[in-house]
N, CA, C and O atoms as CSV, one atom per row, in Angstrom:
chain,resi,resn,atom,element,x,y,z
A,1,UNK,N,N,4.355,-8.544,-10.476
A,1,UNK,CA,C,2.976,-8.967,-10.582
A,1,UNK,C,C,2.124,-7.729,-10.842
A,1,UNK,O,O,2.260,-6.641,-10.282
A,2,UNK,N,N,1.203,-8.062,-11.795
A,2,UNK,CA,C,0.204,-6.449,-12.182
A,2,UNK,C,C,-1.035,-6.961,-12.237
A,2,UNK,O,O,-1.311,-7.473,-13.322
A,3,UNK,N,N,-2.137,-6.995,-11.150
A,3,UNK,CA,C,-3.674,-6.854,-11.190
A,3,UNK,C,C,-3.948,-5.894,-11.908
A,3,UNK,O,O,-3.338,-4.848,-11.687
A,4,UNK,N,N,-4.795,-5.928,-12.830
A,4,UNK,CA,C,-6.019,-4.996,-13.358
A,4,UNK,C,C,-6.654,-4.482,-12.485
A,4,UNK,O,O,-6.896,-5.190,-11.507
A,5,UNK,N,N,-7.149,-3.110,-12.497
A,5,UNK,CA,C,-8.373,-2.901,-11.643
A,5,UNK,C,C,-9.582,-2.820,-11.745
A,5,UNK,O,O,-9.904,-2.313,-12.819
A,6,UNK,N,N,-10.331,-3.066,-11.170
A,6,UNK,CA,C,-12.021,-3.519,-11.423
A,6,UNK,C,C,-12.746,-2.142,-10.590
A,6,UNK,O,O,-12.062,-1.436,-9.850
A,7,UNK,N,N,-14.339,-1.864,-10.850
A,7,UNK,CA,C,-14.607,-1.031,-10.108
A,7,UNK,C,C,-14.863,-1.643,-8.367
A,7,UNK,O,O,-15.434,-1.045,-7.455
A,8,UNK,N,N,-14.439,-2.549,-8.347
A,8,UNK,CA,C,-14.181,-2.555,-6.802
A,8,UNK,C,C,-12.656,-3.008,-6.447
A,8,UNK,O,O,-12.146,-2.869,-5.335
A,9,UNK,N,N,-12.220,-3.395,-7.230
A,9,UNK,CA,C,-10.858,-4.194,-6.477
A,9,UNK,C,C,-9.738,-3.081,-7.435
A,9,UNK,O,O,-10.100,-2.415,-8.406
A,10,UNK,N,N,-8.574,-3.111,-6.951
A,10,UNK,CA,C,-7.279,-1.734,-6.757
A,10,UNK,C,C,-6.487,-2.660,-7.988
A,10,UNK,O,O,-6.560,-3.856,-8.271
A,11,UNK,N,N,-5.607,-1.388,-8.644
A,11,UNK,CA,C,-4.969,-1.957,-9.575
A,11,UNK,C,C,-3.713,-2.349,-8.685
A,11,UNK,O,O,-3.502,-1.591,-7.739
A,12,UNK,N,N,-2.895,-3.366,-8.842
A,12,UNK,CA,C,-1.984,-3.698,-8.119
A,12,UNK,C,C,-0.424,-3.710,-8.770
A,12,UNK,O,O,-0.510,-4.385,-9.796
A,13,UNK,N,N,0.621,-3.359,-8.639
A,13,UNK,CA,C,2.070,-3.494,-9.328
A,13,UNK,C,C,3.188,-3.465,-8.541
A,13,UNK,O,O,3.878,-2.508,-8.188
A,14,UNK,N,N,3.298,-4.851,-8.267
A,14,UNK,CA,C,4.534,-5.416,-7.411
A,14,UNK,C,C,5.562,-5.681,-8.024
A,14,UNK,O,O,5.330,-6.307,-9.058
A,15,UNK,N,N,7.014,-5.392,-7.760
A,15,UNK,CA,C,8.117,-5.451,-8.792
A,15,UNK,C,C,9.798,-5.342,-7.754
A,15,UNK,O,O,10.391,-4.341,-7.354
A,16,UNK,N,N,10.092,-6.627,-7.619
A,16,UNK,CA,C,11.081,-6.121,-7.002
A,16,UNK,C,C,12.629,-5.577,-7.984
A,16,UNK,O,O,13.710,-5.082,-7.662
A,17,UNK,N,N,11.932,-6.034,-9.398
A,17,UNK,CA,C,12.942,-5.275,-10.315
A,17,UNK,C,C,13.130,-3.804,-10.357
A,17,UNK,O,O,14.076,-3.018,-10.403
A,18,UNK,N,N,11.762,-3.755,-10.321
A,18,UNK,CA,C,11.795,-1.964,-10.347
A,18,UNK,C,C,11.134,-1.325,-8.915
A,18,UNK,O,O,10.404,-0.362,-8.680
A,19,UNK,N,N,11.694,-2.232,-8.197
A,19,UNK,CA,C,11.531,-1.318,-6.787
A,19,UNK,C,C,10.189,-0.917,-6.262
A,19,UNK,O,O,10.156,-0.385,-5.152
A,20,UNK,N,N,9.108,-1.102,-6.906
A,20,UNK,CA,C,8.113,-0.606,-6.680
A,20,UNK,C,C,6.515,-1.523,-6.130
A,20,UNK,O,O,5.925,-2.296,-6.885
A,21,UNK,N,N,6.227,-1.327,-5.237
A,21,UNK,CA,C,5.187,-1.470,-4.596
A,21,UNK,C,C,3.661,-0.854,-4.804
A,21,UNK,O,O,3.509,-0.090,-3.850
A,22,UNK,N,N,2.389,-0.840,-5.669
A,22,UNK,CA,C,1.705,-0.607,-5.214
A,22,UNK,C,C,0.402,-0.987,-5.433
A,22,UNK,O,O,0.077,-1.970,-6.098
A,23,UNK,N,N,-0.524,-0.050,-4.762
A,23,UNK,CA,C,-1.878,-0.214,-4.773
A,23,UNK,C,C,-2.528,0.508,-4.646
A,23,UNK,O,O,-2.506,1.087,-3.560
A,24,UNK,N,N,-3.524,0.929,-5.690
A,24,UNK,CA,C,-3.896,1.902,-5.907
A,24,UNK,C,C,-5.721,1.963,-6.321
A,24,UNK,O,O,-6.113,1.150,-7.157
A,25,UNK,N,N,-6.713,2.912,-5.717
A,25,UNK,CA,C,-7.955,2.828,-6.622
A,25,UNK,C,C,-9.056,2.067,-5.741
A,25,UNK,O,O,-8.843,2.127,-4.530
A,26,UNK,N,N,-10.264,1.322,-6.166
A,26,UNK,CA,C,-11.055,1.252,-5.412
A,26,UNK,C,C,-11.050,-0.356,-4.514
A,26,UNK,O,O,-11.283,-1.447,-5.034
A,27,UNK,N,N,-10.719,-0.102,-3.072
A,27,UNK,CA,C,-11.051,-2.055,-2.563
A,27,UNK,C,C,-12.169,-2.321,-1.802
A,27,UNK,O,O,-12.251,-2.081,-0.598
A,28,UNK,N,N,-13.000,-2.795,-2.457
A,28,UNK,CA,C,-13.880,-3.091,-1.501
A,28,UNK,C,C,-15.170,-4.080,-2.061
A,28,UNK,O,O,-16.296,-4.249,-1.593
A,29,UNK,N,N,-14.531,-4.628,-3.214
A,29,UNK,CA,C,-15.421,-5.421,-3.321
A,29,UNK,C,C,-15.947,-6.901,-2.559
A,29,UNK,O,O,-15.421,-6.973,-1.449
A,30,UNK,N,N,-16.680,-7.884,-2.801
A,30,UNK,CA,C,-16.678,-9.335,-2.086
A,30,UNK,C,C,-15.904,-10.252,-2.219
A,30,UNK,O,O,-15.852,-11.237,-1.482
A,31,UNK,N,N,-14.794,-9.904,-3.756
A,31,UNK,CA,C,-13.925,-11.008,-3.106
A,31,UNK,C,C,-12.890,-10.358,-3.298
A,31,UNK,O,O,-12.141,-10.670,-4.223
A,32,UNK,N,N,-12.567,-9.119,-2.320
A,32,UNK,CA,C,-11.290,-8.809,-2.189
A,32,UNK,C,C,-10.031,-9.456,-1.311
A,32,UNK,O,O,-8.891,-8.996,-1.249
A,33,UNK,N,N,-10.326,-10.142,-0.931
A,33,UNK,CA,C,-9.665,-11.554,0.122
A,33,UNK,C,C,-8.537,-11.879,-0.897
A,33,UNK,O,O,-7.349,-11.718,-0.618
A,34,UNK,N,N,-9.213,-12.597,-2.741
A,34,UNK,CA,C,-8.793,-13.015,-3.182
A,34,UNK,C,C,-6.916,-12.441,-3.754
A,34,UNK,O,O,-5.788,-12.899,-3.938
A,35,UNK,N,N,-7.922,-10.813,-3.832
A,35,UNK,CA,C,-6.532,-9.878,-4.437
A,35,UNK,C,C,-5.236,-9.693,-3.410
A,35,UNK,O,O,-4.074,-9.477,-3.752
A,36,UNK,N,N,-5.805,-9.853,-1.922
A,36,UNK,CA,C,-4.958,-9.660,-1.164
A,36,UNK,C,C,-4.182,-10.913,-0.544
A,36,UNK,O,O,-3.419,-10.650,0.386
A,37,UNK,N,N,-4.297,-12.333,-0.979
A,37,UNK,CA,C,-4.233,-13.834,-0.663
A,37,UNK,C,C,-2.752,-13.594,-2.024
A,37,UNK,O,O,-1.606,-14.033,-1.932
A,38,UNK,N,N,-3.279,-12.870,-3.019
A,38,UNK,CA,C,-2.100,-12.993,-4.022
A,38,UNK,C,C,-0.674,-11.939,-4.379
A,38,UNK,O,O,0.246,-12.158,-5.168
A,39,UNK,N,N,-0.934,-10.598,-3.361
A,39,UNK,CA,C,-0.240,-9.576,-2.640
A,39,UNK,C,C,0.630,-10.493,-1.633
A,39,UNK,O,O,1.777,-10.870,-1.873
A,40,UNK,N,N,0.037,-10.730,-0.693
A,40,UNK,CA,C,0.841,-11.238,0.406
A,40,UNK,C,C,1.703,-12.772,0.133
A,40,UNK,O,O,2.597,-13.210,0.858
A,41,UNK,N,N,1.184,-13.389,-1.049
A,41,UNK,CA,C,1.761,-14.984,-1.516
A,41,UNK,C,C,2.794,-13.830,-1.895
A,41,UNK,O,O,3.531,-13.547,-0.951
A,42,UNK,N,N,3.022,-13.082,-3.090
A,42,UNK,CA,C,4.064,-12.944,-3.340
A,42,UNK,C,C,4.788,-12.613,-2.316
A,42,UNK,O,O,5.840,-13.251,-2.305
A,43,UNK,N,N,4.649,-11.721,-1.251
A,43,UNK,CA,C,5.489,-10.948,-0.533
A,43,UNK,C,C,6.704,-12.071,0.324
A,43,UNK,O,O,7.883,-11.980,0.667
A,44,UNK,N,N,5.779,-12.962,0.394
A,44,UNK,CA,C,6.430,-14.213,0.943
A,44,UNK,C,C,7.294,-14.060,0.201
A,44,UNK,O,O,8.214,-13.270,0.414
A,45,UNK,N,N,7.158,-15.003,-1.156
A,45,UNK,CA,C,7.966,-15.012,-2.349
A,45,UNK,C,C,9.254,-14.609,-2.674
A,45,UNK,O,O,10.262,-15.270,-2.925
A,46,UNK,N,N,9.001,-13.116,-2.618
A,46,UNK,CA,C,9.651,-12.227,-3.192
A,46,UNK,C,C,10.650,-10.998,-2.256
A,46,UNK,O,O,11.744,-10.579,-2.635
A,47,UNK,N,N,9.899,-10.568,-0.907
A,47,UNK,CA,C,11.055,-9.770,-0.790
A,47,UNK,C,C,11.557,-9.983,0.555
A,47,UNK,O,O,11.560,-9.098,1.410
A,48,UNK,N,N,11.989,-11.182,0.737
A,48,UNK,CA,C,13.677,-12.071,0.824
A,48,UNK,C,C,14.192,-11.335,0.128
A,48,UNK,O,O,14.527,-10.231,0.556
A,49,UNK,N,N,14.374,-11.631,-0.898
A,49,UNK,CA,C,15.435,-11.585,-1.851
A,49,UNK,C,C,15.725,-10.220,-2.596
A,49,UNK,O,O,16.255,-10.149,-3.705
A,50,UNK,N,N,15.143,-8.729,-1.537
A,50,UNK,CA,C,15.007,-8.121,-2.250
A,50,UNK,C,C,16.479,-6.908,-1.752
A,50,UNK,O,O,17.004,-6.591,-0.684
A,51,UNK,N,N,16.707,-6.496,-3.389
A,51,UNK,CA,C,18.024,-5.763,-2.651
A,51,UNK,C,C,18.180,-4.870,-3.200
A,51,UNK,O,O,19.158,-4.769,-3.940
A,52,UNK,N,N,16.968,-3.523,-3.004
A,52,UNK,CA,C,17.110,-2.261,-3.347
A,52,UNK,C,C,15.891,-1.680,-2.684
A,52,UNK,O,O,14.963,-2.343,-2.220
A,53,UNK,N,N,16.007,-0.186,-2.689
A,53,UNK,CA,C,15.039,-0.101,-1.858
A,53,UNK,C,C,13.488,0.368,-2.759
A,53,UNK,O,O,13.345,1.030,-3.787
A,54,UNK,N,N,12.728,-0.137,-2.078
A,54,UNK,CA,C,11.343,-0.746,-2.304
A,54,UNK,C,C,10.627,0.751,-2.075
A,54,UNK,O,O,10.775,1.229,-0.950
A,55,UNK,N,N,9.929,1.462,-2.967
A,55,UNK,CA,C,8.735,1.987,-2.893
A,55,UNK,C,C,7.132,1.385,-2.470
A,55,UNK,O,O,6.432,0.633,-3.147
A,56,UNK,N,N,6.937,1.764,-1.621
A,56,UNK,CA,C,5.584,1.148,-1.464
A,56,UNK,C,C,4.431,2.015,-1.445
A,56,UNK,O,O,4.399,2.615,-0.370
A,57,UNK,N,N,3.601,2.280,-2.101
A,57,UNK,CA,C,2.809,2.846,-2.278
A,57,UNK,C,C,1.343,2.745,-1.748
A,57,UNK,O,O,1.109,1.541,-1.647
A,58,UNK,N,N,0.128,3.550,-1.322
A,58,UNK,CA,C,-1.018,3.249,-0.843
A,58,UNK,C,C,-1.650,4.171,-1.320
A,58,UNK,O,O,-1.388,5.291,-0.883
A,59,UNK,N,N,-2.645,4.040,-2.325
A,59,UNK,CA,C,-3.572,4.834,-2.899
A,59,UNK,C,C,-5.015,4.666,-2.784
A,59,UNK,O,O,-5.554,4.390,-3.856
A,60,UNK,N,N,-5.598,4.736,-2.021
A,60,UNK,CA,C,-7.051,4.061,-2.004
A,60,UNK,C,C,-8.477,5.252,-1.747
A,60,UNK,O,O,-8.746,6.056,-0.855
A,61,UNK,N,N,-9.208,4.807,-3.151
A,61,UNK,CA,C,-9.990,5.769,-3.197
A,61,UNK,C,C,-11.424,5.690,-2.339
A,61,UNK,O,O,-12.036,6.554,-1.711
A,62,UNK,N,N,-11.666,4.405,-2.566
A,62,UNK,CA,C,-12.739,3.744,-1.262
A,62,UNK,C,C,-12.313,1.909,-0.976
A,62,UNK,O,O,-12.047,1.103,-1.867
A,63,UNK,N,N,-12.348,1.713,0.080
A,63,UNK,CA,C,-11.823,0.750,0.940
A,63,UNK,C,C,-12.796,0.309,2.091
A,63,UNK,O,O,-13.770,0.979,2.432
A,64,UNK,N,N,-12.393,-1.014,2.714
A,64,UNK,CA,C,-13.397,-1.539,3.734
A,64,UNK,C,C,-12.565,-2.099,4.703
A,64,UNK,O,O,-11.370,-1.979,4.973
A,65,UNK,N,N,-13.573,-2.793,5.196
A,65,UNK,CA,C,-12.801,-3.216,6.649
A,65,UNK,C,C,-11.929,-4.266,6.323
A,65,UNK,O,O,-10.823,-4.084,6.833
A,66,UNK,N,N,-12.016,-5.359,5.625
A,66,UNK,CA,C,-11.526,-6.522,5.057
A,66,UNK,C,C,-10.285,-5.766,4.388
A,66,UNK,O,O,-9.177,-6.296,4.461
A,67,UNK,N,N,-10.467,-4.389,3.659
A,67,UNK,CA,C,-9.224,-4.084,3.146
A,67,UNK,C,C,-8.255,-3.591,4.248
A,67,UNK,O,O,-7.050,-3.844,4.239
A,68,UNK,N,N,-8.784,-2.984,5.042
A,68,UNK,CA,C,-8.076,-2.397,6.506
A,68,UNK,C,C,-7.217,-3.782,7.041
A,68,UNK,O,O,-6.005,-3.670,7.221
A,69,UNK,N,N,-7.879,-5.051,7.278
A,69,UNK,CA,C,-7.489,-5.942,8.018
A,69,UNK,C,C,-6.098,-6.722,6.883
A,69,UNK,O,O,-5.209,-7.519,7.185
A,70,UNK,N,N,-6.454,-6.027,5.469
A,70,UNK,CA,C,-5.419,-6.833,5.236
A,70,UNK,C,C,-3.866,-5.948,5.029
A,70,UNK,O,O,-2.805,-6.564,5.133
A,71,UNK,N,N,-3.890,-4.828,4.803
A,71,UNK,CA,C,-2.977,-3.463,5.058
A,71,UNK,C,C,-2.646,-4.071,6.089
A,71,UNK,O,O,-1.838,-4.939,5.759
A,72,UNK,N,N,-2.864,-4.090,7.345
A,72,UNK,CA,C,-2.185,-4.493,8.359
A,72,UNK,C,C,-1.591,-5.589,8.387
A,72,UNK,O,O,-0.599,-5.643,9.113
A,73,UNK,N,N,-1.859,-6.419,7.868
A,73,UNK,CA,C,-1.130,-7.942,7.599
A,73,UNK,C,C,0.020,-7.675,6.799
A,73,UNK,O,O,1.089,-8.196,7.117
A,74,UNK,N,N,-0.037,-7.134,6.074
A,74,UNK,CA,C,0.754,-6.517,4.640
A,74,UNK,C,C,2.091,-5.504,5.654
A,74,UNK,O,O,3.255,-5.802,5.920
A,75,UNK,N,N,1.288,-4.287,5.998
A,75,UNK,CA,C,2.210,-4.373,7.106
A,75,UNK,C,C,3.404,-4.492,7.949
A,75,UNK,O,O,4.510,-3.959,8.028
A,76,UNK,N,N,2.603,-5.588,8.665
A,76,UNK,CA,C,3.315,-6.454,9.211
A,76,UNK,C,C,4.419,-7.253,8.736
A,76,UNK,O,O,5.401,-7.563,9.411
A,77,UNK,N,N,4.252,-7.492,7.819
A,77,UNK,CA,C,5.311,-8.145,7.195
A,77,UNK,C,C,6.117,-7.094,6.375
A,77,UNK,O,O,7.320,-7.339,6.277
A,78,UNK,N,N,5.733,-6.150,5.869
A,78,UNK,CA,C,6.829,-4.922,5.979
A,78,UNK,C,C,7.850,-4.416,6.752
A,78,UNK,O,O,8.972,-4.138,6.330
A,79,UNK,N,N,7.357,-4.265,8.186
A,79,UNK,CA,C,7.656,-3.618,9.127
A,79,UNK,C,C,8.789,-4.788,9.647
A,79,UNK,O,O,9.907,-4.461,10.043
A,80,UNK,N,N,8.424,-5.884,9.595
A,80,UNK,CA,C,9.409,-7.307,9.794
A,80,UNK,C,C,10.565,-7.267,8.630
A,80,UNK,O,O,11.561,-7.991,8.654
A,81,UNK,N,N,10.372,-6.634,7.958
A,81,UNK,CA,C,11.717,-6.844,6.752
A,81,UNK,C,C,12.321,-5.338,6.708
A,81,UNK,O,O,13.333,-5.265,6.011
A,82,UNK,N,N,12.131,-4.781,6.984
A,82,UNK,CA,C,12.663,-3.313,7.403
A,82,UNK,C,C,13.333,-3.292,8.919
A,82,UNK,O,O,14.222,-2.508,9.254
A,83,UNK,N,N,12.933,-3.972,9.492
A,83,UNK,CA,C,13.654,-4.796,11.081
A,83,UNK,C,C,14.902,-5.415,10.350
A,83,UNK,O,O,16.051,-5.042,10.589
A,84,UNK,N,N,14.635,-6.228,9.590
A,84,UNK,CA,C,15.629,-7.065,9.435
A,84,UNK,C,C,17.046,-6.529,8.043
A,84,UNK,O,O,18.044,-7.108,7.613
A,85,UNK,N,N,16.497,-5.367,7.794
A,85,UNK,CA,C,17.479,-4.490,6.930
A,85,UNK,C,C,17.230,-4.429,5.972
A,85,UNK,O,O,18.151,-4.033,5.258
A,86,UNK,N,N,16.128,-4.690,5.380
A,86,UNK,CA,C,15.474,-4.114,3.712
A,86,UNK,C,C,15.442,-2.404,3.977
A,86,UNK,O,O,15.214,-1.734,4.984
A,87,UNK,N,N,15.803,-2.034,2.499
A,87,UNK,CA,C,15.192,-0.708,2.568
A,87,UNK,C,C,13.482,-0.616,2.090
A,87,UNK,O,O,13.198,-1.109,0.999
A,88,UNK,N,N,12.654,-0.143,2.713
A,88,UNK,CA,C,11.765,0.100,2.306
A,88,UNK,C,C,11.203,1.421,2.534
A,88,UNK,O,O,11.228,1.839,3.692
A,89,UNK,N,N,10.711,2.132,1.640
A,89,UNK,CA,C,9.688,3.112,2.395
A,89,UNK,C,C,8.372,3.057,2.248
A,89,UNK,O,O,8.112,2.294,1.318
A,90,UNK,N,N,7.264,3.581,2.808
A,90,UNK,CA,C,6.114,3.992,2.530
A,90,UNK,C,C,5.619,5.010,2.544
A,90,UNK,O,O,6.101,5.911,3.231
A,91,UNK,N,N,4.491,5.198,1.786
A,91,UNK,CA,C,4.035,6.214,1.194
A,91,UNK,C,C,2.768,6.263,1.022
A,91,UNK,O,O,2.390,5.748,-0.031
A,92,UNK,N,N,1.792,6.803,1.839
A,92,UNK,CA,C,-0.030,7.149,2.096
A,92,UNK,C,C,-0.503,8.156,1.463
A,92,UNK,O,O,-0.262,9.261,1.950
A,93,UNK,N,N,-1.306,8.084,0.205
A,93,UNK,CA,C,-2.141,8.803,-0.187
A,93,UNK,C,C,-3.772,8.864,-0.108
A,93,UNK,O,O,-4.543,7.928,-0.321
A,94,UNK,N,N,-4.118,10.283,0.272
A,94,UNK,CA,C,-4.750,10.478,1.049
A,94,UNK,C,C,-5.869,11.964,0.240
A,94,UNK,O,O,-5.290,12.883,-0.339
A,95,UNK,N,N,-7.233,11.942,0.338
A,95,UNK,CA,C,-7.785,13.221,0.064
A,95,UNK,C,C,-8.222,13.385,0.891
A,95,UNK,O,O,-9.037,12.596,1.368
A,96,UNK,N,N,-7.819,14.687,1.542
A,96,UNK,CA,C,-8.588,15.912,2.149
A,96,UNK,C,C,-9.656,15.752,3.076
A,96,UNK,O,O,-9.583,15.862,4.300
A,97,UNK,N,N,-10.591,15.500,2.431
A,97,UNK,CA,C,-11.805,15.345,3.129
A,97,UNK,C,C,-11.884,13.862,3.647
A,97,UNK,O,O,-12.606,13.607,4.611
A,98,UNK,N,N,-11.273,13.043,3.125
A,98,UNK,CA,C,-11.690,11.786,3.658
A,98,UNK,C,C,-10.443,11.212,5.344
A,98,UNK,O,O,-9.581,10.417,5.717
A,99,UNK,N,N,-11.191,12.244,5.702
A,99,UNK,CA,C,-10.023,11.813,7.270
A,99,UNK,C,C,-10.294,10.274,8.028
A,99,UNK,O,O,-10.086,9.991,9.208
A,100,UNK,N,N,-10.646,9.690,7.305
A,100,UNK,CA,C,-10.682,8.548,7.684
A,100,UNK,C,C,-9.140,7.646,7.304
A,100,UNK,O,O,-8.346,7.015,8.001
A,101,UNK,N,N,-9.229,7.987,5.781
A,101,UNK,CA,C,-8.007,7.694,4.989
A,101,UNK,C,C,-6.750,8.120,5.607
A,101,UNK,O,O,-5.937,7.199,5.698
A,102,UNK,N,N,-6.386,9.166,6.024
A,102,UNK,CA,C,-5.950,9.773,6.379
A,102,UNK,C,C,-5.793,9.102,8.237
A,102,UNK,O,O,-4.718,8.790,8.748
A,103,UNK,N,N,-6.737,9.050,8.719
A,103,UNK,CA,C,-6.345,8.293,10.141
A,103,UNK,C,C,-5.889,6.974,9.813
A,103,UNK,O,O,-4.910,6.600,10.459
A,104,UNK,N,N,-6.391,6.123,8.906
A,104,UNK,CA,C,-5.697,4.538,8.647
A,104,UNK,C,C,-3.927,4.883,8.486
A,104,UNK,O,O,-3.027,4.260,9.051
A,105,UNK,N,N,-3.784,5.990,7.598
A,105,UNK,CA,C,-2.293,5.825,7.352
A,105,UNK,C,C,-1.542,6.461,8.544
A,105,UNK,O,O,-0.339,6.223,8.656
A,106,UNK,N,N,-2.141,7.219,9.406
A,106,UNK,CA,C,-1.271,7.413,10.533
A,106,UNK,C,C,-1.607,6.490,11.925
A,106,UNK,O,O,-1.236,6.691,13.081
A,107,UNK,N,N,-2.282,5.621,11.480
A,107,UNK,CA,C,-2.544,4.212,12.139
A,107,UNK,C,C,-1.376,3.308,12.440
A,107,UNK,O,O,-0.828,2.833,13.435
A,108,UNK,N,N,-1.227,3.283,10.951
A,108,UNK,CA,C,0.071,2.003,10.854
A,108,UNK,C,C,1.104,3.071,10.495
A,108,UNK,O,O,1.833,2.742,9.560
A,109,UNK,N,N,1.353,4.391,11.075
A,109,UNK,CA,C,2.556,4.823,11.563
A,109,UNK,C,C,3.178,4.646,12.606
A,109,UNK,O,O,4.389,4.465,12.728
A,110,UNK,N,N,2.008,4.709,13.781
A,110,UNK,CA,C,1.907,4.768,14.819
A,110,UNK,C,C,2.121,3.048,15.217
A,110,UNK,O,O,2.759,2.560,16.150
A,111,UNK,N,N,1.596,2.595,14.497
A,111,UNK,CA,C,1.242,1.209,14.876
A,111,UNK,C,C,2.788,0.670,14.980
A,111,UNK,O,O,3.378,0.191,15.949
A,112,UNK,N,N,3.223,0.908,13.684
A,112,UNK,CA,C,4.369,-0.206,13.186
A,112,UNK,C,C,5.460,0.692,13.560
A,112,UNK,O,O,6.599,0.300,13.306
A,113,UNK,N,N,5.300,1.876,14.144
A,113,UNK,CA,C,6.919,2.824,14.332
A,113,UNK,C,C,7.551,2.557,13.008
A,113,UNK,O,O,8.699,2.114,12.993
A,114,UNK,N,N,7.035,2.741,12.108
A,114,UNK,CA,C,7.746,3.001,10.431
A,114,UNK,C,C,7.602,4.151,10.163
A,114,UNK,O,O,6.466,4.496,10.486
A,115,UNK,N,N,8.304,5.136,9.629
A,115,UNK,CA,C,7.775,6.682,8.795
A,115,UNK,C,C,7.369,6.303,7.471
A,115,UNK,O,O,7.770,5.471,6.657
A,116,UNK,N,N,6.176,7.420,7.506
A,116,UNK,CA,C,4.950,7.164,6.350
A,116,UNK,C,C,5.002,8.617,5.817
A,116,UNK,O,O,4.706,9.616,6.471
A,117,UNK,N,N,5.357,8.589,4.731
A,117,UNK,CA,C,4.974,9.878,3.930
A,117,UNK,C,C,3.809,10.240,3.619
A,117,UNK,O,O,3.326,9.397,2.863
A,118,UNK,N,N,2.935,11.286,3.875
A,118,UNK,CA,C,1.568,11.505,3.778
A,118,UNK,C,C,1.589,12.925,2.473
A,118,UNK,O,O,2.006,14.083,2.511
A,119,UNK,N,N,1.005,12.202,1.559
A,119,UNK,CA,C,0.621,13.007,-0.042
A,119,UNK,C,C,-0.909,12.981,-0.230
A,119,UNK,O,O,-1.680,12.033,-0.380
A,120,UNK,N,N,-1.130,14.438,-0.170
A,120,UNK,CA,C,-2.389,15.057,-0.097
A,120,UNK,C,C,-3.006,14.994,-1.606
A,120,UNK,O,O,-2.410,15.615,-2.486
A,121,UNK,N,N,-3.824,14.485,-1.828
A,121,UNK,CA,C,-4.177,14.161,-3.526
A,121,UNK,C,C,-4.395,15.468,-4.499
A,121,UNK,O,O,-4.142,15.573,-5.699
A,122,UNK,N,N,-4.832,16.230,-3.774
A,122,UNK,CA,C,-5.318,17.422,-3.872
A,122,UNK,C,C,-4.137,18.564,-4.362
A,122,UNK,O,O,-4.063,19.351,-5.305
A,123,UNK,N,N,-3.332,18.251,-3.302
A,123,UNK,CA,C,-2.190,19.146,-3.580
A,123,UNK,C,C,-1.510,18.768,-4.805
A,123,UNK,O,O,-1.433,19.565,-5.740
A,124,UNK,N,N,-0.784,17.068,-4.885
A,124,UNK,CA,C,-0.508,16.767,-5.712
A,124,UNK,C,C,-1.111,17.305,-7.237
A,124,UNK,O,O,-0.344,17.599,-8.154
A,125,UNK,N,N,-2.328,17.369,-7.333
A,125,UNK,CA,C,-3.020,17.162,-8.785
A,125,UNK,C,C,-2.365,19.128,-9.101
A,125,UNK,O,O,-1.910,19.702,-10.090
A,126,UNK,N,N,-2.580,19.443,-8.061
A,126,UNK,CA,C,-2.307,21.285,-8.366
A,126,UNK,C,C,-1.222,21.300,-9.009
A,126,UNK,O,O,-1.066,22.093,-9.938
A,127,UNK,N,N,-0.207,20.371,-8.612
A,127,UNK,CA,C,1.376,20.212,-9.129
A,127,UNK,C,C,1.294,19.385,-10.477
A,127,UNK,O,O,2.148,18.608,-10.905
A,128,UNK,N,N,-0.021,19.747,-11.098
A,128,UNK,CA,C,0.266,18.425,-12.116
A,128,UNK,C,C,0.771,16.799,-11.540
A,128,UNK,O,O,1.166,16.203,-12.542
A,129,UNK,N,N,0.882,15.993,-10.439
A,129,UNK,CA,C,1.567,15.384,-10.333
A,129,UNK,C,C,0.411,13.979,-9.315
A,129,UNK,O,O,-0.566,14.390,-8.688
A,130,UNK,N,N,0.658,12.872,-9.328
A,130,UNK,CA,C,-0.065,12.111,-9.424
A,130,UNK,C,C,0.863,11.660,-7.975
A,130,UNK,O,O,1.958,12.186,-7.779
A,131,UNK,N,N,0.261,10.591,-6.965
A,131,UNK,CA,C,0.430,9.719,-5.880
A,131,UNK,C,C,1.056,8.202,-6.760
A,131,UNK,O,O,1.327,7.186,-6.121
């Protein structure tokens, strides 16, 4: 599944062909409910059946509370299929200054006892190299 991204809502690319999970860019518009109602339908969906291991990605450049509440839902149901023997990992990207960003992803480290890779945007870009 591939959302477009809008200047409020995150580009999205779910794929259990190619292993990859993500979300990336700005969430916070009014009907971001909607983008995340069609994230989590698939997840239902889709990774059952999934049998390789899953990149998951978190890129968020500005975000809200509604997006916070749904990361955790999202989550949750991660953290439940990694219990149950999916490979998954995750992966929090994060700038510098915004320690907020940066406390959400060691939130749901803490939260979910999952290891979260934390990629500094900043550093990355020095490396030529993108989140």
């Amino acid at each position: 599944m591939i959302i477009k991204e809008t200047s409020g809502t995150p580009y999205v690319f779910l794929s259990t062909e190619d292993c990859k999970f993500e979300i990336s860019g700005n969430s916070f518009s009014e009907n971001i409910n909607e983008v995340y109602q069609k994230i989590l339908s698939w997840i239902d969906a889709e990774l059952e059946k999934l049998n390789c291991e899953l990149d998951c990605k978190f890129n968020f450049n500005v975000s809200n509370s509604v997006t916070y509440k749904n990361i955790l839902i999202i989550m949750t149901k991660i953290s439940e299929l990694i219990r149950k023997g999916k490979k998954i990992s995750v992966t929090w990207c994060y700038d510098e200054e915004d320690e907020d960003s940066l406390a959400v992803g060691e939130d749901i480290e803490e939260l979910f006892d999952i290891p979260v890779k934390f990629l500094e945007k900043k550093e990355l870009a020095k490396n030529n190299k993108q989140c």
